[in-house]
Steps between C-alpha positions, in 0.01 A plus 500: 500500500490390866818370653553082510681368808620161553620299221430576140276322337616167341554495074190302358303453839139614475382693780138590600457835662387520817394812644538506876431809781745542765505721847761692699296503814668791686430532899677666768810466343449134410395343222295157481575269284450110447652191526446241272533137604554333159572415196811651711544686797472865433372872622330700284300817457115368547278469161496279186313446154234734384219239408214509206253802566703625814643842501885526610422693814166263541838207496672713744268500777393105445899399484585711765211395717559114408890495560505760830155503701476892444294760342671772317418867399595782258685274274799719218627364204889494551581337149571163308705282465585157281643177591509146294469215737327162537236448688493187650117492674373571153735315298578796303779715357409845542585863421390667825389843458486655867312822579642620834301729729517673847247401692392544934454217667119611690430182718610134549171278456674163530802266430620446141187301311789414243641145589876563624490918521567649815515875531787679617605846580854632456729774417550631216849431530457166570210431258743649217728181610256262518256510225606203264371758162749714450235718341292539792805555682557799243169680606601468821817633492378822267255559785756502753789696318 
Protein backbone atom coordinates (compact mmCIF):
# COMPACT_ATOMS: atom_id res chain seq x y z
CA UNK A 1 0.00 0.00 0.00
CA UNK A 2 1.57 3.40 -0.75
CA UNK A 3 1.64 5.96 2.00
CA UNK A 4 -1.44 8.84 2.05
CA UNK A 5 -0.39 12.30 3.23
CA UNK A 6 -2.59 15.11 3.96
CA UNK A 7 -5.91 14.56 5.34
CA UNK A 8 -7.71 11.28 5.27
CA UNK A 9 -10.16 10.81 3.11
CA UNK A 10 -13.70 12.00 4.13
CA UNK A 11 -16.52 8.97 5.28
CA UNK A 12 -18.99 8.63 2.23
CA UNK A 13 -17.15 11.09 -0.26
CA UNK A 14 -16.51 9.50 -3.65
CA UNK A 15 -13.24 10.11 -5.01
CA UNK A 16 -11.96 9.61 -8.62
CA UNK A 17 -8.37 8.56 -8.92
CA UNK A 18 -6.15 10.57 -10.48
CA UNK A 19 -2.88 9.42 -11.39
CA UNK A 20 -0.35 12.24 -11.58
CA UNK A 21 3.80 12.20 -12.33
CA UNK A 22 5.90 14.33 -10.27
CA UNK A 23 9.84 15.49 -10.49
CA UNK A 24 12.64 16.20 -8.01
CA UNK A 25 14.68 18.13 -10.48
CA UNK A 26 18.13 17.94 -8.79
CA UNK A 27 20.97 20.56 -10.04
CA UNK A 28 24.01 21.79 -8.51
CA UNK A 29 22.77 21.41 -5.26
CA UNK A 30 19.41 23.02 -6.03
CA UNK A 31 16.38 21.78 -6.83
CA UNK A 32 13.64 23.49 -9.18
CA UNK A 33 10.49 23.52 -8.38
CA UNK A 34 7.20 25.55 -9.22
CA UNK A 35 5.05 28.02 -8.10
CA UNK A 36 1.60 27.91 -8.58
CA UNK A 37 -0.46 31.10 -8.80
CA UNK A 38 -3.94 29.74 -7.95
CA UNK A 39 -6.57 28.17 -6.87
CA UNK A 40 -4.00 29.33 -3.97
CA UNK A 41 -0.64 30.41 -3.77
CA UNK A 42 1.67 27.50 -3.55
CA UNK A 43 5.26 25.77 -4.59
CA UNK A 44 5.33 22.56 -5.72
CA UNK A 45 7.41 19.82 -7.28
CA UNK A 46 6.67 20.32 -11.27
CA UNK A 47 4.17 17.60 -12.99
CA UNK A 48 0.44 16.70 -12.81
CA UNK A 49 -2.26 14.15 -14.19
CA UNK A 50 -1.30 11.28 -16.38
CA UNK A 51 -3.91 11.78 -19.28
CA UNK A 52 -5.81 9.02 -21.65
CA UNK A 53 -3.14 7.10 -23.84
CA UNK A 54 -0.11 8.99 -22.18
CA UNK A 55 2.50 7.05 -20.41
CA UNK A 56 3.48 8.40 -16.76
CA UNK A 57 6.98 9.34 -17.78
CA UNK A 58 5.41 10.56 -21.38
CA UNK A 59 3.23 13.04 -18.37
CA UNK A 60 6.46 13.79 -16.81
CA UNK A 61 8.24 15.41 -19.50
CA UNK A 62 4.88 17.36 -20.90
CA UNK A 63 4.07 18.63 -17.06
CA UNK A 64 7.42 19.38 -16.39
CA UNK A 65 8.01 21.14 -19.67
CA UNK A 66 4.50 23.07 -19.37
CA UNK A 67 4.91 24.25 -15.63
CA UNK A 68 9.04 25.03 -15.79
CA UNK A 69 10.33 25.86 -19.47
CA UNK A 70 12.91 22.87 -19.21
CA UNK A 71 13.81 19.64 -20.71
CA UNK A 72 14.69 16.84 -18.46
CA UNK A 73 16.79 13.56 -18.71
CA UNK A 74 17.34 10.12 -17.12
CA UNK A 75 14.18 10.26 -15.21
CA UNK A 76 14.04 7.29 -11.61
CA UNK A 77 11.09 6.21 -10.08
CA UNK A 78 11.44 7.34 -6.34
CA UNK A 79 7.92 5.95 -5.20
CA UNK A 80 4.12 6.84 -4.58
CA UNK A 81 2.28 8.37 -2.75
CA UNK A 82 -1.74 9.12 -1.96
CA UNK A 83 -3.55 12.14 -1.05
CA UNK A 84 -7.57 12.92 -1.04
CA UNK A 85 -8.17 16.46 -2.00
CA UNK A 86 -10.52 18.60 -4.12
CA UNK A 87 -9.72 19.85 -7.06
CA UNK A 88 -11.09 22.97 -7.69
CA UNK A 89 -10.07 23.61 -11.72
CA UNK A 90 -11.83 20.34 -12.37
CA UNK A 91 -14.52 20.48 -9.97
CA UNK A 92 -13.56 17.25 -8.59
CA UNK A 93 -12.83 15.31 -5.40
CA UNK A 94 -9.97 13.22 -5.98
CA UNK A 95 -7.73 10.44 -4.63
CA UNK A 96 -4.36 11.57 -6.01
CA UNK A 97 -2.06 8.84 -6.67
CA UNK A 98 1.51 10.53 -7.19
CA UNK A 99 4.43 8.69 -8.80
CA UNK A 100 7.55 10.65 -7.77
CA UNK A 101 10.75 10.50 -9.81
CA UNK A 102 14.33 11.98 -9.97
CA UNK A 103 14.81 13.57 -12.84
CA UNK A 104 17.97 16.31 -14.50
CA UNK A 105 16.92 19.29 -15.51
CA UNK A 106 18.95 19.28 -19.41
CA UNK A 107 17.96 22.83 -20.78
CA UNK A 108 15.54 25.75 -20.16
CA UNK A 109 13.52 26.26 -23.58
CA UNK A 110 11.20 28.98 -22.28
CA UNK A 111 9.02 30.53 -19.46
CA UNK A 112 6.28 28.44 -17.81
CA UNK A 113 3.49 27.75 -20.82
CA UNK A 114 1.20 26.93 -17.69
CA UNK A 115 -0.88 30.15 -16.82
CA UNK A 116 0.47 31.35 -13.24
CA UNK A 117 3.77 28.78 -12.92
CA UNK A 118 6.96 30.28 -12.56
CA UNK A 119 10.00 28.11 -12.06
CA UNK A 120 12.17 28.34 -9.21
CA UNK A 121 15.31 26.89 -7.92
CA UNK A 122 16.08 26.36 -4.24
CA UNK A 123 17.64 24.40 -1.56
CA UNK A 124 16.77 21.53 -0.50
CA UNK A 125 16.50 22.84 2.80
CA UNK A 126 14.43 25.44 1.92
CA UNK A 127 12.28 23.57 -0.65
CA UNK A 128 11.59 20.95 2.32
CA UNK A 129 9.94 24.25 4.05
CA UNK A 130 8.22 25.47 1.36
CA UNK A 131 6.46 22.92 -0.61
CA UNK A 132 2.68 23.29 0.45
CA UNK A 133 2.39 18.89 -0.03
CA UNK A 134 3.72 17.59 2.72
CA UNK A 135 4.28 14.51 0.59
CA UNK A 136 6.46 16.04 -1.85
CA UNK A 137 8.12 17.60 0.94
CA UNK A 138 8.70 13.86 2.21
CA UNK A 139 10.70 12.87 -1.01
CA UNK A 140 12.58 15.65 -0.53
CA UNK A 141 13.57 15.30 2.75
CA UNK A 142 14.46 11.28 2.24
CA UNK A 143 16.74 12.56 -0.52
CA UNK A 144 18.45 14.89 1.63
CA UNK A 145 18.78 12.80 4.95
Amino acid sequence: MNPRFGTPPERGRRYIRRPGAYAVLWRDGQILVTHQAAPQPEFQLPGGGVEAGESPIQALHREVFEETGWRIAAPRRLGTFRRFTFMPEYDLWAEKLCMIYLAFPVRRLSAPTEPGHSAHWLDPHEAVELLGNPGDAAFVRGLIG
